[in-house]
Each structure stands twice: as structure tokens, then as C-alpha cells.
CHARMM internal coordinates of N, CA and C (Angstrom, degrees):
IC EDIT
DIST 1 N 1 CA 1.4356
DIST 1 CA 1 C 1.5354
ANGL 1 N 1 CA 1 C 110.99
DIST 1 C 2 N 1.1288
ANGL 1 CA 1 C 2 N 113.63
DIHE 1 N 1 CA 1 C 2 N -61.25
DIST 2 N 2 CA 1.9305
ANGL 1 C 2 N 2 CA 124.43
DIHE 1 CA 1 C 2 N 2 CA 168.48
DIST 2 CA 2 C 0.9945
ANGL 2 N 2 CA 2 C 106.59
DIHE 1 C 2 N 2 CA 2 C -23.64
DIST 2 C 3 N 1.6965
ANGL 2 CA 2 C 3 N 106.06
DIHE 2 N 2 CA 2 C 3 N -65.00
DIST 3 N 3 CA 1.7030
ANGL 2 C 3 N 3 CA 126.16
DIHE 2 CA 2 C 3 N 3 CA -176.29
DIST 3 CA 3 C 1.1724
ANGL 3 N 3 CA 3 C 127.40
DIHE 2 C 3 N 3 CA 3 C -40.90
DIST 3 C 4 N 1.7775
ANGL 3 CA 3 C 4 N 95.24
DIHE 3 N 3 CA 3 C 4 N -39.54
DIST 4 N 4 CA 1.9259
ANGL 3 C 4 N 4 CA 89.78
DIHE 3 CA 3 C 4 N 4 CA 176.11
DIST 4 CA 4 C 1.4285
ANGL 4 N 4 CA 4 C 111.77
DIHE 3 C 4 N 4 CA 4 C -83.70
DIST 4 C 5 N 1.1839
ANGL 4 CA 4 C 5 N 122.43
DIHE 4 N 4 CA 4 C 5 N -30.88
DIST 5 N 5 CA 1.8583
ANGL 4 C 5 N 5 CA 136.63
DIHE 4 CA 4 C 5 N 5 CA 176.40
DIST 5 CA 5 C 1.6332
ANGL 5 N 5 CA 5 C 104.06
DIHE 4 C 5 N 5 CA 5 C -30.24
DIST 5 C 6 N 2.0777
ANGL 5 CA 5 C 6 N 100.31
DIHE 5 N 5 CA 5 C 6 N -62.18
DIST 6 N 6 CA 1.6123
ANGL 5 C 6 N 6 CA 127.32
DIHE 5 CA 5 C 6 N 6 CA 169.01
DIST 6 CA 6 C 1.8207
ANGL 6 N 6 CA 6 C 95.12
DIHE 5 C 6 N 6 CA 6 C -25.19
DIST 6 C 7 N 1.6412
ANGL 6 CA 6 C 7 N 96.93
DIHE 6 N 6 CA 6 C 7 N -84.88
DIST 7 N 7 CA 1.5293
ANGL 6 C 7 N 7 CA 95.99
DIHE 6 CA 6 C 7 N 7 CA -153.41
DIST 7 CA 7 C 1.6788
ANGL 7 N 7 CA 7 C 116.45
DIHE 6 C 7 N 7 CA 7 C -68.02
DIST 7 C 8 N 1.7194
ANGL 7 CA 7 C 8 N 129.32
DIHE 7 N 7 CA 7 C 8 N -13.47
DIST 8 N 8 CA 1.0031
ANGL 7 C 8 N 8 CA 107.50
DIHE 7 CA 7 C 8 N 8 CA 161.79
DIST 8 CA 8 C 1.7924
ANGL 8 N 8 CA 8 C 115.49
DIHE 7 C 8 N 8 CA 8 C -75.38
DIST 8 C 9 N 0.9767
ANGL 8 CA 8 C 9 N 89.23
DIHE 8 N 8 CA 8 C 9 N -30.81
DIST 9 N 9 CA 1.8029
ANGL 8 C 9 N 9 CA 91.01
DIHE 8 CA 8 C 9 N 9 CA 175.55
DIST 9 CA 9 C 1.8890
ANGL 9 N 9 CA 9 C 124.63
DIHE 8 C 9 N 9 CA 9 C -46.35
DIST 9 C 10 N 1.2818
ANGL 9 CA 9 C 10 N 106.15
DIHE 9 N 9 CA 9 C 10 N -35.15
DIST 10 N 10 CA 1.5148
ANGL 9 C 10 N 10 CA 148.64
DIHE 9 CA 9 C 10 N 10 CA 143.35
DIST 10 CA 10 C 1.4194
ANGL 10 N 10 CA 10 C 99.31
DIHE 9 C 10 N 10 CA 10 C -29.76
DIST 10 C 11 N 1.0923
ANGL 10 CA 10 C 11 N 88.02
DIHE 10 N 10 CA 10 C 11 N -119.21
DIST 11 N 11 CA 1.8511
ANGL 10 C 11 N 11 CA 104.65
DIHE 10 CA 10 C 11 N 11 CA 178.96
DIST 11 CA 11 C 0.9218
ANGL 11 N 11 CA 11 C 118.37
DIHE 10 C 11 N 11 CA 11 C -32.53
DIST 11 C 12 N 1.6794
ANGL 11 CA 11 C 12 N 145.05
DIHE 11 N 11 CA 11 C 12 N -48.74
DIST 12 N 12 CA 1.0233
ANGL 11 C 12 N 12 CA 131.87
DIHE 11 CA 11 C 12 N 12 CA 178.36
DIST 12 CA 12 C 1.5886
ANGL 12 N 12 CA 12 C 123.29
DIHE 11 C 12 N 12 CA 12 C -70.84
DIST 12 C 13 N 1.7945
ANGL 12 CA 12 C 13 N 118.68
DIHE 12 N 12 CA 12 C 13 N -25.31
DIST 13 N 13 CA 1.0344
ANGL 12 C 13 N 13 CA 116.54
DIHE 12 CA 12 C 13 N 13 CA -176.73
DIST 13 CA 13 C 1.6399
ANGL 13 N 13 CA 13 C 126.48
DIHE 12 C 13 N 13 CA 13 C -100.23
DIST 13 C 14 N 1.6447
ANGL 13 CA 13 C 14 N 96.69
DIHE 13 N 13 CA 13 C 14 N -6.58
DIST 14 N 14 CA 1.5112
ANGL 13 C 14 N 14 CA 107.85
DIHE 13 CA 13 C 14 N 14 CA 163.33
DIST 14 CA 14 C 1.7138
ANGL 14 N 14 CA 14 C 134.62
DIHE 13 C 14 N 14 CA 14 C -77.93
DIST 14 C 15 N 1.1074
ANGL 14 CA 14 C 15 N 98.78
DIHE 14 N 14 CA 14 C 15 N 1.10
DIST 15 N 15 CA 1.7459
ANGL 14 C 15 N 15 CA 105.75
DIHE 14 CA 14 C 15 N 15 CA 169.32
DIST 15 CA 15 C 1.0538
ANGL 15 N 15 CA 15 C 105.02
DIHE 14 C 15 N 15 CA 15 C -88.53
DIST 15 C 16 N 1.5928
ANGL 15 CA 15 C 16 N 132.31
DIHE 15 N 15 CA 15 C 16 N -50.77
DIST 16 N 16 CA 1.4886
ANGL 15 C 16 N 16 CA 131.47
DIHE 15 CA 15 C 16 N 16 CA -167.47
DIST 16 CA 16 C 1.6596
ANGL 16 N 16 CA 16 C 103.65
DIHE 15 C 16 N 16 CA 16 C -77.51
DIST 16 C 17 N 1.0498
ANGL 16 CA 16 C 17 N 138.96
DIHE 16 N 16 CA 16 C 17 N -27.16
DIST 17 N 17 CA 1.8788
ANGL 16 C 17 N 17 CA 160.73
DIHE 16 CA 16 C 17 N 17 CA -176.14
DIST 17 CA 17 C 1.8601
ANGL 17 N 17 CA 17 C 93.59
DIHE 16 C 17 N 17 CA 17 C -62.48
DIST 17 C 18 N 1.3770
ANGL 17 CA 17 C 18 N 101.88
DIHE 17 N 17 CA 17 C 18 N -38.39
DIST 18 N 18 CA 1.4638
ANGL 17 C 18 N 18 CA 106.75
DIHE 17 CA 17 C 18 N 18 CA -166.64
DIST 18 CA 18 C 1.6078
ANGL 18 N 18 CA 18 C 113.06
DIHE 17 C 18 N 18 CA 18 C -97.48
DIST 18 C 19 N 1.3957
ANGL 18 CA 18 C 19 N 112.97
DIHE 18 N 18 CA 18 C 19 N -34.94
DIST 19 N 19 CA 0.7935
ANGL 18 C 19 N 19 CA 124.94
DIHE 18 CA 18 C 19 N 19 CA -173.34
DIST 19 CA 19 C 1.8280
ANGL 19 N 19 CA 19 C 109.10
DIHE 18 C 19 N 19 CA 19 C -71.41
DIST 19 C 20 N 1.1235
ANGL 19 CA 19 C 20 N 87.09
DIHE 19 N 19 CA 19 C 20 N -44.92
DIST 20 N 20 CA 2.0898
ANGL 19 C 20 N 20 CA 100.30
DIHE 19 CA 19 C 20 N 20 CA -179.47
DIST 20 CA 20 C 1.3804
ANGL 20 N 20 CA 20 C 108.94
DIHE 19 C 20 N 20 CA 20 C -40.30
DIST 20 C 21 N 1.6210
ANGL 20 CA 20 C 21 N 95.78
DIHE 20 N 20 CA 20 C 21 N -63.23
DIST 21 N 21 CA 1.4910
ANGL 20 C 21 N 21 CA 129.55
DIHE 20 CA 20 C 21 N 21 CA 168.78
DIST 21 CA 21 C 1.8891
ANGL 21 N 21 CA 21 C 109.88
DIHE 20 C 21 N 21 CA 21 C -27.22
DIST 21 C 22 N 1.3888
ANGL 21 CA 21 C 22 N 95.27
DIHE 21 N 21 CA 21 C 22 N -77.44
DIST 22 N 22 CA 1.2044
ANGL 21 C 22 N 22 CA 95.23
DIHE 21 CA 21 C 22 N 22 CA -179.09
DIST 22 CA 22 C 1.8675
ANGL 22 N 22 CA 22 C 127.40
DIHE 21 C 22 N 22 CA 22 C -55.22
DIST 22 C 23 N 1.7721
ANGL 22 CA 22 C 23 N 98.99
DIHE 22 N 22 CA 22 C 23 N -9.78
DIST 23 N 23 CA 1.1371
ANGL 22 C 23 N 23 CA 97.87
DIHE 22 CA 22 C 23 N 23 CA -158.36
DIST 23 CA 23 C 2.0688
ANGL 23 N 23 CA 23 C 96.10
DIHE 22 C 23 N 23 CA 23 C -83.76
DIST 23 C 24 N 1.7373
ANGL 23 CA 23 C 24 N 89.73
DIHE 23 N 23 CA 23 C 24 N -17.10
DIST 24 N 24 CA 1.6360
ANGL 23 C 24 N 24 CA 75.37
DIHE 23 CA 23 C 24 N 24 CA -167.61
DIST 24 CA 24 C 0.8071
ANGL 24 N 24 CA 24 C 113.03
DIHE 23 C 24 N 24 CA 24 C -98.54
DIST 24 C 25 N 1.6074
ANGL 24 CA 24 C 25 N 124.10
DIHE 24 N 24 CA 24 C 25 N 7.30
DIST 25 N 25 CA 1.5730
ANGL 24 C 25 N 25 CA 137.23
DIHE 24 CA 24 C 25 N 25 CA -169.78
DIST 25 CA 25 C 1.8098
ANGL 25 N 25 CA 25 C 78.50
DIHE 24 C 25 N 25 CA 25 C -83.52
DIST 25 C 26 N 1.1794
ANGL 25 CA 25 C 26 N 135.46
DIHE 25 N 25 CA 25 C 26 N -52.40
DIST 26 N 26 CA 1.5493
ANGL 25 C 26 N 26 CA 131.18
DIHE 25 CA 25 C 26 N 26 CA -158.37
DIST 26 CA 26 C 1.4832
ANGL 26 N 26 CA 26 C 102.08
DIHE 25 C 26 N 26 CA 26 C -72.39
DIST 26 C 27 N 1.3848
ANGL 26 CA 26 C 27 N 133.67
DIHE 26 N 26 CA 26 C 27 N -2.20
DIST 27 N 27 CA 1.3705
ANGL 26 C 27 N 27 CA 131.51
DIHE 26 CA 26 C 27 N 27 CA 179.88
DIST 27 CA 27 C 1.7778
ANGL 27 N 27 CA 27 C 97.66
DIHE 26 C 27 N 27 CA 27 C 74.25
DIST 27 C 28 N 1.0656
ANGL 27 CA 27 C 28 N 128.86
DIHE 27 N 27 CA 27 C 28 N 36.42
DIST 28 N 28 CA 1.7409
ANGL 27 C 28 N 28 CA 130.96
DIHE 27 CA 27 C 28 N 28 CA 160.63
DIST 28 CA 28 C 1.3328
ANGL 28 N 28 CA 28 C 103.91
DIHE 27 C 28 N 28 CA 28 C -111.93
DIST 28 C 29 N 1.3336
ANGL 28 CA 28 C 29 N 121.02
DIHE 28 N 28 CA 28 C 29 N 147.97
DIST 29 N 29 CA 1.6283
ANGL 28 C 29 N 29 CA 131.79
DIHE 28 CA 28 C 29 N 29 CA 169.31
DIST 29 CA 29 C 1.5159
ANGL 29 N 29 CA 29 C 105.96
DIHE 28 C 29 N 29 CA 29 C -148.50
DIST 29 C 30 N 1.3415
ANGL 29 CA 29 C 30 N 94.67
DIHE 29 N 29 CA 29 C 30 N 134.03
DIST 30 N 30 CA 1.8866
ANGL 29 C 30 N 30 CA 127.34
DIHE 29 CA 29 C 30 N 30 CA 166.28
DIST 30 CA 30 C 1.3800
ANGL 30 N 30 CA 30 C 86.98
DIHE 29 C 30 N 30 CA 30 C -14.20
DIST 30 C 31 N 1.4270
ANGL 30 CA 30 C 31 N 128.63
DIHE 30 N 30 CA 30 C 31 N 148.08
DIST 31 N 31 CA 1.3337
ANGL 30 C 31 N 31 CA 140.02
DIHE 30 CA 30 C 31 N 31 CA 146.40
DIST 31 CA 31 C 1.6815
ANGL 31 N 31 CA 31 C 99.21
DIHE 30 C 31 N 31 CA 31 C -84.84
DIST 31 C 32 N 1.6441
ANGL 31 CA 31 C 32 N 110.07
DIHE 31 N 31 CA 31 C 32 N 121.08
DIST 32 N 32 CA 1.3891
ANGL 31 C 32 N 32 CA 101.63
DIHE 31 CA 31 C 32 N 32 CA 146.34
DIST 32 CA 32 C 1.3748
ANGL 32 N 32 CA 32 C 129.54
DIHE 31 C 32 N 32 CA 32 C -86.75
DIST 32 C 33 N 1.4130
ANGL 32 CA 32 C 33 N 115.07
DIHE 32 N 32 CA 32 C 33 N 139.01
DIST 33 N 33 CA 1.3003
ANGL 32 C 33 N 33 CA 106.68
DIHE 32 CA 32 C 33 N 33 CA -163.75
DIST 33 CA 33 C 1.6475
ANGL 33 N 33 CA 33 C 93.75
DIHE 32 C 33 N 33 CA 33 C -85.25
DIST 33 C 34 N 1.6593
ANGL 33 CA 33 C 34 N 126.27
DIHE 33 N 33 CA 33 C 34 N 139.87
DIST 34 N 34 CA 1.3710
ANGL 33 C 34 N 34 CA 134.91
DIHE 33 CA 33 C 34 N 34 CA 142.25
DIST 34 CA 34 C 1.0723
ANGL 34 N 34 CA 34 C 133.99
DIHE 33 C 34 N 34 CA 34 C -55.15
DIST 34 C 35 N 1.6725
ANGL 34 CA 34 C 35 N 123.80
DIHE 34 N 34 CA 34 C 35 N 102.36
DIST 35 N 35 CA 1.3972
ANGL 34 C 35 N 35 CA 163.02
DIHE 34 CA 34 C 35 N 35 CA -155.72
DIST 35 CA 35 C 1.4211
ANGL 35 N 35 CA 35 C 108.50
DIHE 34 C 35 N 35 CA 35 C 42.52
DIST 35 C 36 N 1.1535
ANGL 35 CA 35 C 36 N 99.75
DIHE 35 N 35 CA 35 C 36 N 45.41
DIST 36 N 36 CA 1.7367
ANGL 35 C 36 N 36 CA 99.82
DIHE 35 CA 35 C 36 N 36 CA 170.08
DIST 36 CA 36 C 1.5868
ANGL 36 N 36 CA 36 C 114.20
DIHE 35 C 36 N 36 CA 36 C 70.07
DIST 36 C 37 N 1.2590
ANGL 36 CA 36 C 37 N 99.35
DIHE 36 N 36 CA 36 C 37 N 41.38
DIST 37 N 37 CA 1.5426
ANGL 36 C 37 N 37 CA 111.62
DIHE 36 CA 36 C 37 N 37 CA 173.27
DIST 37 CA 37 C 1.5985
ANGL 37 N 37 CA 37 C 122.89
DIHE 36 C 37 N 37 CA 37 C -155.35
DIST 37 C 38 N 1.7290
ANGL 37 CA 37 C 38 N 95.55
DIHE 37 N 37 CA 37 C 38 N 145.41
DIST 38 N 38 CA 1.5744
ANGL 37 C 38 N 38 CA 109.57
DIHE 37 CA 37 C 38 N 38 CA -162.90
DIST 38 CA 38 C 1.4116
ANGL 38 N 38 CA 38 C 108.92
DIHE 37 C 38 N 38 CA 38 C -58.18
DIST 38 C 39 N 1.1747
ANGL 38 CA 38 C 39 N 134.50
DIHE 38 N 38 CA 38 C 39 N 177.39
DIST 39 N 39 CA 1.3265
ANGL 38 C 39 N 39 CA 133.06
DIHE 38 CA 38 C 39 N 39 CA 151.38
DIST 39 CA 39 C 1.2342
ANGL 39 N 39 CA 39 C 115.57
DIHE 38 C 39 N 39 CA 39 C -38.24
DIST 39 C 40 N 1.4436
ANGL 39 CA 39 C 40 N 126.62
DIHE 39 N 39 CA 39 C 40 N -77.67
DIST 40 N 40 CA 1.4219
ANGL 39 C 40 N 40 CA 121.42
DIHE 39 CA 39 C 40 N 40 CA -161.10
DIST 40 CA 40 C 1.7661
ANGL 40 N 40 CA 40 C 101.50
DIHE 39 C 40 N 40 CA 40 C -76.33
DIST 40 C 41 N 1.0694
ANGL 40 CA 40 C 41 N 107.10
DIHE 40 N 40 CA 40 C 41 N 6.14
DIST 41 N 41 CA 1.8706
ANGL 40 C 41 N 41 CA 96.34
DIHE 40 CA 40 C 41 N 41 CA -178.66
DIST 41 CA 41 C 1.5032
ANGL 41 N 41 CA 41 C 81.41
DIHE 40 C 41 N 41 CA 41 C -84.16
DIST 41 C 42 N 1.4052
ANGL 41 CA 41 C 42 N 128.82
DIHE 41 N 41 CA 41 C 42 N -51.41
DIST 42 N 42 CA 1.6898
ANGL 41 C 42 N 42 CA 132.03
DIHE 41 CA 41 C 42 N 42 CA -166.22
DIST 42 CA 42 C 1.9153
ANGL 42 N 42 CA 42 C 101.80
DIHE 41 C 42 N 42 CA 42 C -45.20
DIST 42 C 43 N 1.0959
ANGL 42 CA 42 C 43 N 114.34
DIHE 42 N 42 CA 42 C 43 N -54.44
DIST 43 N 43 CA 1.1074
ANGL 42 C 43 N 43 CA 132.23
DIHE 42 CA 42 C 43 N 43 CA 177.59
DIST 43 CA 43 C 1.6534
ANGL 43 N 43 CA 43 C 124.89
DIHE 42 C 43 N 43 CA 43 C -52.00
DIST 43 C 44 N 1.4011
ANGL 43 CA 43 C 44 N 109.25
DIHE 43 N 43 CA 43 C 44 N -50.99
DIST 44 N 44 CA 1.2071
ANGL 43 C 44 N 44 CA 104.34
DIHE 43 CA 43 C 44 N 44 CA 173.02
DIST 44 CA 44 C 1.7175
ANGL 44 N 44 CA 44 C 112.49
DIHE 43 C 44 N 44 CA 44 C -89.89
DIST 44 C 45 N 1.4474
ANGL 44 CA 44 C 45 N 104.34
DIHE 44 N 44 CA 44 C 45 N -6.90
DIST 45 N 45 CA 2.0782
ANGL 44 C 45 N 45 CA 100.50
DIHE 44 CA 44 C 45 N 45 CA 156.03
DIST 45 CA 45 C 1.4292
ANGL 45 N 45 CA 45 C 102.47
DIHE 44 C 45 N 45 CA 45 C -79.67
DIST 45 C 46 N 1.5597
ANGL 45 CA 45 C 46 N 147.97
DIHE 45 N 45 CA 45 C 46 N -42.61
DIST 46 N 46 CA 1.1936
ANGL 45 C 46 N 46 CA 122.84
DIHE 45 CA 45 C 46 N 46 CA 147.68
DIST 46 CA 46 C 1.2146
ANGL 46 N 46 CA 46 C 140.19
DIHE 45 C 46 N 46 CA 46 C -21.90
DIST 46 C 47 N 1.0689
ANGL 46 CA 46 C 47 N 85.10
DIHE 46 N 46 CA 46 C 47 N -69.54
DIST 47 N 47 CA 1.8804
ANGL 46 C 47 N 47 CA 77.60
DIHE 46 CA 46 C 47 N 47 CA -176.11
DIST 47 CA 47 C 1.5870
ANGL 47 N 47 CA 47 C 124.88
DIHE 46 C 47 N 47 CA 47 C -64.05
DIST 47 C 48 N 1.8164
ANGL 47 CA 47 C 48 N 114.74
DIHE 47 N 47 CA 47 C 48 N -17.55
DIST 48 N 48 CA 1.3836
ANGL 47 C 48 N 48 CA 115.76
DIHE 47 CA 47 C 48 N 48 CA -172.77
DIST 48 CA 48 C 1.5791
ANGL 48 N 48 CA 48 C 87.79
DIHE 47 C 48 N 48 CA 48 C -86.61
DIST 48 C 49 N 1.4566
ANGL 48 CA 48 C 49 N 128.95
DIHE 48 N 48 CA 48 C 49 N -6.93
DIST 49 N 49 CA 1.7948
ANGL 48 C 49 N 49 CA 114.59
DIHE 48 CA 48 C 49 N 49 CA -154.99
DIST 49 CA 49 C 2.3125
ANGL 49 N 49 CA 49 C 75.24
DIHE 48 C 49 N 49 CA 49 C -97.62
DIST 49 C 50 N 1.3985
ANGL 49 CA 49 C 50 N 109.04
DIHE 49 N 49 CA 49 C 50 N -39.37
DIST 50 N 50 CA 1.3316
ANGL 49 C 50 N 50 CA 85.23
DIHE 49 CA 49 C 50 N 50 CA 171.32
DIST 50 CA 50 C 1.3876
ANGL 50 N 50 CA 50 C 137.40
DIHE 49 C 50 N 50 CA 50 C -70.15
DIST 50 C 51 N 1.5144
ANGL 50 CA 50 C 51 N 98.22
DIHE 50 N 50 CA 50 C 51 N -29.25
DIST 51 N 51 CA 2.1467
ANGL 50 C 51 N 51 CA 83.08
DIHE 50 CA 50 C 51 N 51 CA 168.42
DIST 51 CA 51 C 1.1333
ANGL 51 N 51 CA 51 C 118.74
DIHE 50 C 51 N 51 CA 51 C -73.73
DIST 51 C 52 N 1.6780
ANGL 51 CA 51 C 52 N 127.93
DIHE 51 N 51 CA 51 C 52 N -34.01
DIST 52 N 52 CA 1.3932
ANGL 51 C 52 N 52 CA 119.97
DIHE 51 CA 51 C 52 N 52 CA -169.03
DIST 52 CA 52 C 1.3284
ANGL 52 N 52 CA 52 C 112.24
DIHE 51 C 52 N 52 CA 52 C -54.55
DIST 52 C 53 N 2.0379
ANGL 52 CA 52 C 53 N 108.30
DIHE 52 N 52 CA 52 C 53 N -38.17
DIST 53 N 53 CA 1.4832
ANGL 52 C 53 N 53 CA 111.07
DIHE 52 CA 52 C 53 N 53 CA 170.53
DIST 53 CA 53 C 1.4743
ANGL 53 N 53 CA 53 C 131.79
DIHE 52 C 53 N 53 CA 53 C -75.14
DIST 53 C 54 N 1.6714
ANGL 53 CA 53 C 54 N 100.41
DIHE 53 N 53 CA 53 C 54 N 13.28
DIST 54 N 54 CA 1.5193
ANGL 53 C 54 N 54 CA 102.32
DIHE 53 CA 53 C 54 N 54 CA 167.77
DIST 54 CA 54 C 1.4170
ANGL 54 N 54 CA 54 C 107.96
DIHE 53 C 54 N 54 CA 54 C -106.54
DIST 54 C 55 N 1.1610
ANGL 54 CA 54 C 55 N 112.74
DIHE 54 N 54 CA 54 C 55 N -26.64
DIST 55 N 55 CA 1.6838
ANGL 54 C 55 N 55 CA 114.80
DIHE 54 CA 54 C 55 N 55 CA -164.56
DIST 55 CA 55 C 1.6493
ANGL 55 N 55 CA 55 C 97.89
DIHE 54 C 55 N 55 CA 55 C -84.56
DIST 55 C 56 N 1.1237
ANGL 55 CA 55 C 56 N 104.88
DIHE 55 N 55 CA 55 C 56 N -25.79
DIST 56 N 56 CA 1.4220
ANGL 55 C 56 N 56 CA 119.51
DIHE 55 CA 55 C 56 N 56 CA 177.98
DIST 56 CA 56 C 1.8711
ANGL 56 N 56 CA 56 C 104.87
DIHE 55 C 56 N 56 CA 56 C -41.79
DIST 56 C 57 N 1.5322
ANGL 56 CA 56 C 57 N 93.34
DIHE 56 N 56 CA 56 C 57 N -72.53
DIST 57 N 57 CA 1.3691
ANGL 56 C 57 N 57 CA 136.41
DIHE 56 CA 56 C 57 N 57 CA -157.91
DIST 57 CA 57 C 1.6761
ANGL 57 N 57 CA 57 C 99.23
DIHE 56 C 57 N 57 CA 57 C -70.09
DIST 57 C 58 N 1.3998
ANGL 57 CA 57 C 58 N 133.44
DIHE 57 N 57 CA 57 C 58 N -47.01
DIST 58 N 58 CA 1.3367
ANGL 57 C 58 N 58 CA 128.14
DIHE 57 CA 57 C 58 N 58 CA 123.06
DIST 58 CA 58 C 1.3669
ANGL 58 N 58 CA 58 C 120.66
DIHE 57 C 58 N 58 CA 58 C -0.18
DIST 58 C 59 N 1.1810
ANGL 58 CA 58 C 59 N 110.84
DIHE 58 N 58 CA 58 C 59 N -83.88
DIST 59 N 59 CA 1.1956
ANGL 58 C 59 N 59 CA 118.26
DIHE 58 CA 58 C 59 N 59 CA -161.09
DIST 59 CA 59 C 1.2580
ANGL 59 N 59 CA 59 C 132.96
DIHE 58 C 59 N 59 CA 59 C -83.22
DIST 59 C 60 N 1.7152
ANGL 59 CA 59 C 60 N 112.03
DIHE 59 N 59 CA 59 C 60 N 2.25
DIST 60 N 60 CA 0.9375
ANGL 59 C 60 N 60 CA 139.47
DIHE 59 CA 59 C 60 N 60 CA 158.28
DIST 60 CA 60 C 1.3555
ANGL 60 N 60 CA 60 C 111.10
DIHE 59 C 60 N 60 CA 60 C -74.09
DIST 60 C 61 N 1.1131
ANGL 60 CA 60 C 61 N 138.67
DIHE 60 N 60 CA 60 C 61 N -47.06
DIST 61 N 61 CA 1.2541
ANGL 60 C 61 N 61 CA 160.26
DIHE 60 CA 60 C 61 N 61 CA -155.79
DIST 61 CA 61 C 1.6945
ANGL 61 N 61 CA 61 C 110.38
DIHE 60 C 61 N 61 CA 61 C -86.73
DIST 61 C 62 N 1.3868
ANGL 61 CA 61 C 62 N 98.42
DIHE 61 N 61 CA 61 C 62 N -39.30
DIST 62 N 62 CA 1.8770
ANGL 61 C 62 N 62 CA 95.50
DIHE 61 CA 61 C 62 N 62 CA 140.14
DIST 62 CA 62 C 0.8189
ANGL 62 N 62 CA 62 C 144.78
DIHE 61 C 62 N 62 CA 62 C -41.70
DIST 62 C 63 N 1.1213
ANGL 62 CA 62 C 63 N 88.55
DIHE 62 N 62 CA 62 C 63 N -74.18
DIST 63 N 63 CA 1.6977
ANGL 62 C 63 N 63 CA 99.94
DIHE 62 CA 62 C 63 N 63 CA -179.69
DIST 63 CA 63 C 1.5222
ANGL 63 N 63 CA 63 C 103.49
DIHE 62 C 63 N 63 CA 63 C -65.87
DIST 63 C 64 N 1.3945
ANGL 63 CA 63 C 64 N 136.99
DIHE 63 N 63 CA 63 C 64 N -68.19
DIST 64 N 64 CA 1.6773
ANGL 63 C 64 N 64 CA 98.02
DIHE 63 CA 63 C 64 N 64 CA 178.11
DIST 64 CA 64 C 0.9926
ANGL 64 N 64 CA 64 C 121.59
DIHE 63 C 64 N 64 CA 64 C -55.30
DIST 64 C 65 N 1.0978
ANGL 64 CA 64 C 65 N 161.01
DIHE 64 N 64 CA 64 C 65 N 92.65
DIST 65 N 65 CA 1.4880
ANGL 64 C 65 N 65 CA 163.33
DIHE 64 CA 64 C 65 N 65 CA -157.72
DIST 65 CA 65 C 1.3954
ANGL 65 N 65 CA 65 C 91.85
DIHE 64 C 65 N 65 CA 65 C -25.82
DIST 65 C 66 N 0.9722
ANGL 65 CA 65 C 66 N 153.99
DIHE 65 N 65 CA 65 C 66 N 87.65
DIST 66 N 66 CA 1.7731
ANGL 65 C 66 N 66 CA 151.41
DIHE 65 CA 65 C 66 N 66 CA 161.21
DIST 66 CA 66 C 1.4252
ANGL 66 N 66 CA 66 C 101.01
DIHE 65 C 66 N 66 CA 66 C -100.27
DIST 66 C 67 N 1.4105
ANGL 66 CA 66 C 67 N 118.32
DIHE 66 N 66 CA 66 C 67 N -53.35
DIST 67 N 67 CA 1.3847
ANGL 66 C 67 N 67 CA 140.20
DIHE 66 CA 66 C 67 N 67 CA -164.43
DIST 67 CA 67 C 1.8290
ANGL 67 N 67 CA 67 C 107.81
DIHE 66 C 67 N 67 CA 67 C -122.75
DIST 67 C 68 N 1.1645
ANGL 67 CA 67 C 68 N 105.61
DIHE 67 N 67 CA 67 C 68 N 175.58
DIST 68 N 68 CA 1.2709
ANGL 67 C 68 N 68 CA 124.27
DIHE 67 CA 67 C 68 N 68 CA -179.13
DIST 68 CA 68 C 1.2585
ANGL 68 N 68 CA 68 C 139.03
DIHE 67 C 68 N 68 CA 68 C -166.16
DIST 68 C 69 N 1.4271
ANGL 68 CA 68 C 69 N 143.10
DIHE 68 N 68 CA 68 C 69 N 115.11
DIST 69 N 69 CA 1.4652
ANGL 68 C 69 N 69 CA 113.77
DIHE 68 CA 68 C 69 N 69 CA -171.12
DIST 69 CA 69 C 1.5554
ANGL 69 N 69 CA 69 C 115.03
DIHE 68 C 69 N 69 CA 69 C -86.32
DIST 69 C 70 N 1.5316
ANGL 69 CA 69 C 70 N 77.56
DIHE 69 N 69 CA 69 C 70 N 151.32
DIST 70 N 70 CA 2.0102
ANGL 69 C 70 N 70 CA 89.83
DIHE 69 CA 69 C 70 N 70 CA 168.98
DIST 70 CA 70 C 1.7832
ANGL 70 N 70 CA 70 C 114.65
DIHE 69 C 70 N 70 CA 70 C 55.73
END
COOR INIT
IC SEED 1 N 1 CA 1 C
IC BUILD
């Protein structure tokens, strides 16, 4: 019973073992993704981290009287 566990354990983990392998022998490596997010997820937390820091910055600018609306 063990024995068969062994050889799928085998087989299933020697394609990807080889493949890695081969990937760094070609000078390519895994992208890690930064904090566990896709490209465009990175992107659209950009862009909301830039308006909050405009509306922010706005609204700072109120309140010391610098600016004003209307």
C-alpha cells in the first residue's frame, strides 16, 4: 500500500523537479508575485492608493485655507 503512495508520489513530482530544473538551466525564473497579487490587482491598488492620496491632499488643503471650493 505505502509502495504505491512511493510511486505516485514519484511520478507525479518528477515532471515539475525537471521542469524547474530545466527552467533555470535556460536563464528563466518563476515570477513571484508581490503580496500575493496579479498584475492588474497591483495596478488597480495603484491607482486607488493614488486618488485617496489626491483627495487626501485636497482636502488637506482646505482645511488650511490654501485652497477653496467654488
Amino acid at each position: 500500500m505505502f509502495e504505491e503512495f512511493r510511486k505516485q508520489l514519484d511520478y507525479t513530482t518528477a515532471p515539475e523537479d525537471h521542469r524547474h530544473d530545466q527552467l533555470l538551466v535556460d536563464g528563466f525564473h518563476e515570477e513571484k508575485p508581490f503580496l500575493g497579487m496579479s498584475p492588474a490587482q497591483r495596478f488597480i491598488f495603484a491607482l486607488l492608493f493614488l486618488m485617496m492620496t489626491v483627495i487626501l491632499g485636497v482636502c488637506l488643503l482646505i482645511v488650511t485655507h490654501r485652497s477653496f471650493l467654488g
